[in-house]
C-alpha positions as CSV (number, residue, x, y, z in Angstrom):
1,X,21.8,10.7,-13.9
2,X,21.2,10.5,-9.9
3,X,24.5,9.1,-9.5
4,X,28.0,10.2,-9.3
5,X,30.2,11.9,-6.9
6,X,31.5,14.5,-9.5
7,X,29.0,14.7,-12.0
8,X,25.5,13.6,-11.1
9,X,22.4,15.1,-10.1
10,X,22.9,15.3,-7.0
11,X,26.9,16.8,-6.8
12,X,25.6,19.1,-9.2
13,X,22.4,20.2,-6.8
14,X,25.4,20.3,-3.8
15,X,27.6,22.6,-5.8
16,X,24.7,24.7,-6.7
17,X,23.6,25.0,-2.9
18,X,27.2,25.5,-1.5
19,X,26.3,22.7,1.0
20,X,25.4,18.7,1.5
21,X,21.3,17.3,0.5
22,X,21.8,14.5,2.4
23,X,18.3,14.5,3.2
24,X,17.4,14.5,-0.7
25,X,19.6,11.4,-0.9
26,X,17.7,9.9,1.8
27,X,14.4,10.3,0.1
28,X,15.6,9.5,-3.3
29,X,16.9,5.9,-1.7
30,X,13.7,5.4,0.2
31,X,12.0,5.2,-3.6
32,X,13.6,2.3,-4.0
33,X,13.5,0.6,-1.0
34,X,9.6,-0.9,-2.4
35,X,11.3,-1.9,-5.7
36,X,14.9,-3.7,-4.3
37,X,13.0,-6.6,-3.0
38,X,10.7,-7.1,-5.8
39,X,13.6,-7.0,-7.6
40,X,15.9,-9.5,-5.2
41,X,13.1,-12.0,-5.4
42,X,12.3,-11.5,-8.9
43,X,15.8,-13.0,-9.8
44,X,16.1,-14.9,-7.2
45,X,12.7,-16.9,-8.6
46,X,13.4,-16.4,-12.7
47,X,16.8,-15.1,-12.9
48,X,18.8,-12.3,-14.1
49,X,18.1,-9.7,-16.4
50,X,20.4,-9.5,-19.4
51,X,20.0,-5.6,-20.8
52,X,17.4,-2.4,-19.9
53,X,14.1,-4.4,-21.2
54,X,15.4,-8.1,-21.2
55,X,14.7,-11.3,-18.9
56,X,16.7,-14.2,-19.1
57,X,14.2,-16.7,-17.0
58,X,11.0,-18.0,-18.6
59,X,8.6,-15.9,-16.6
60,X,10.5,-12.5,-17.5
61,X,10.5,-14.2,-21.5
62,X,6.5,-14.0,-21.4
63,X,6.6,-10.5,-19.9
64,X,6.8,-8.7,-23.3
65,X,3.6,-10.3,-24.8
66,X,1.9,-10.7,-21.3
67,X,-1.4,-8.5,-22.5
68,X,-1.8,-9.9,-25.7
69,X,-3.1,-13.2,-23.9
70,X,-6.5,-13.8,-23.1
71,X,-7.5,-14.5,-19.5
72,X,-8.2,-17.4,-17.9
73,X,-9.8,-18.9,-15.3
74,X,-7.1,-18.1,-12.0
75,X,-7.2,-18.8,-8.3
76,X,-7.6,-15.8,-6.0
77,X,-4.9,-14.6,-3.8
78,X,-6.3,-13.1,-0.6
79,X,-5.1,-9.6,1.2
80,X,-3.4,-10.3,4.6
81,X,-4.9,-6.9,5.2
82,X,-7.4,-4.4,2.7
83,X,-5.7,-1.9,0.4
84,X,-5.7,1.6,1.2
85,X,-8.7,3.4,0.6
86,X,-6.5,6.0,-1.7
87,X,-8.5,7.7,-4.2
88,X,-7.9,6.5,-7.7
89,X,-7.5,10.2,-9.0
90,X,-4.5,10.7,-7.5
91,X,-2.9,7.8,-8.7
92,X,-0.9,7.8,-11.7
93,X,-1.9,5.3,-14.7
94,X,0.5,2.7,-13.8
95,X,-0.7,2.3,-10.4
96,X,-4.3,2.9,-10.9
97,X,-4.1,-0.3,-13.0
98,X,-1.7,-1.9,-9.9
99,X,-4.2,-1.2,-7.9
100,X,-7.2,-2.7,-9.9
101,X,-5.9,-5.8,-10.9
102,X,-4.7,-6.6,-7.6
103,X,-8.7,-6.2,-6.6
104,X,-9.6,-8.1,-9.4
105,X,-7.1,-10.9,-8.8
106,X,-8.4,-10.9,-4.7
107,X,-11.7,-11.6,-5.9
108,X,-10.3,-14.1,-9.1
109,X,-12.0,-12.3,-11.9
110,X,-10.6,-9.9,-14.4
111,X,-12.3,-7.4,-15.5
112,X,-12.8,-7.5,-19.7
113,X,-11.8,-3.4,-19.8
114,X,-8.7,-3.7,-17.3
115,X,-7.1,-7.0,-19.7
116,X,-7.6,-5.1,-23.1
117,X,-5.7,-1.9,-21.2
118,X,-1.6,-1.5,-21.4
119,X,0.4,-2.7,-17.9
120,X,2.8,0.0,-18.9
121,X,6.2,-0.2,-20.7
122,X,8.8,-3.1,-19.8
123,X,11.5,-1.6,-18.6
124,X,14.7,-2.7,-15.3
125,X,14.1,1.2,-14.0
126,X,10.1,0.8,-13.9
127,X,9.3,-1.7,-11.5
128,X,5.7,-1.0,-11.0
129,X,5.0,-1.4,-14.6
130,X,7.5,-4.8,-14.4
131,X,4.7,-5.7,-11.2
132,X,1.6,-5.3,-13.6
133,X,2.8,-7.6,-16.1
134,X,4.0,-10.2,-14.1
135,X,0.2,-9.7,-12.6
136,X,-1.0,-9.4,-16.1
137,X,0.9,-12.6,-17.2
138,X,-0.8,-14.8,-14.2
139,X,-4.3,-13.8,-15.1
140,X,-3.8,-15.3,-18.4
141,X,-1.4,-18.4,-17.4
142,X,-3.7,-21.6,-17.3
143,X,-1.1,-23.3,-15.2
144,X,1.3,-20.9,-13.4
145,X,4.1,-22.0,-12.1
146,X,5.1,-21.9,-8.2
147,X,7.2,-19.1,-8.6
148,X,4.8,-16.9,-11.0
149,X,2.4,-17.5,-7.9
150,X,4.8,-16.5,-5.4
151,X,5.6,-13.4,-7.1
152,X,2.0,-12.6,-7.2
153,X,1.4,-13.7,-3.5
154,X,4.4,-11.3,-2.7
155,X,3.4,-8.3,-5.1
156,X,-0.3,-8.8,-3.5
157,X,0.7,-8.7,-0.1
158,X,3.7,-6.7,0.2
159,X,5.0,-4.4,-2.9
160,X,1.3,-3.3,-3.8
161,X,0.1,-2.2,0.3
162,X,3.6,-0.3,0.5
């Protein structure tokens, strides 16, 4: 546990250095600081979550089977500016596939290969994985909703070039 004052990670790295991180603190609150408003518009858009893997909104409800739907025909959702040019080896599975279906949703085809492969487990504390299913979920919806395509317009634009 990262939290605490008396009994998590870091009080227990503190009373093992004699001496304040506060600049661990800092960096372990700037990992969140790409997942908080993904999160704040998330339930904002579909409501709140009601346990560690469960949505109470009817975009969050489709989130569990998302990859075991086909895809469908989509519309495209254009960069405001191009990814990074980071090099897919250093990327970890989750956002190797992050970073691919965002391409393929830019250019409004997914690619047979990337729809048969796992988004990554559903869970509150992986927000990433939470971003390629909801990504997932529009490449297959024949009719998303508005706020399944404003998630996607805002995981696109912002969450994914962060």
């Amino acid at each position: 546990m990262i939290t605490g004052h008396t009994a998590g990670f870091i009080w227990r790295l503190e009373e093992s250095f004699e001496h304040p991180v506060q600049w661990l603190v800092s960096v372990v609150c700037l990992l969140h600081a790409n997942d908080l408003p993904l999160r704040h518009l998330y339930e904002a858009l579909d409501g709140a979550t009601t346990g560690p893997r469960g949505f109470s909104g009817s975009i969050g409800k489709r989130l569990v089977t998302c990859s075991e739907h086909p895809v469908s025909s989509f519309e495209p959702v254009q960069l405001t500016e191009q990814l990074s040019n980071v090099d897919p080896k250093e990327l970890s599975t989750d956002q190797r596939y992050l970073m691919e279906i965002c391409n393929n949703i830019r250019i409004g085809e997914c690619e047979v290969d990337l729809a048969m492969r796992n988004p990554g487990c559903l869970n509150h504390s992986r927000w990433l994985t939470t971003a390629n299913r909801i990504l997932r979920l529009y490449v297959s919806d024949k009719k998303p909703s508005e706020n399944l395509k404003t998630l996607v317009t805002y995981i696109i634009r912002v969450y994914t070039p962060m």
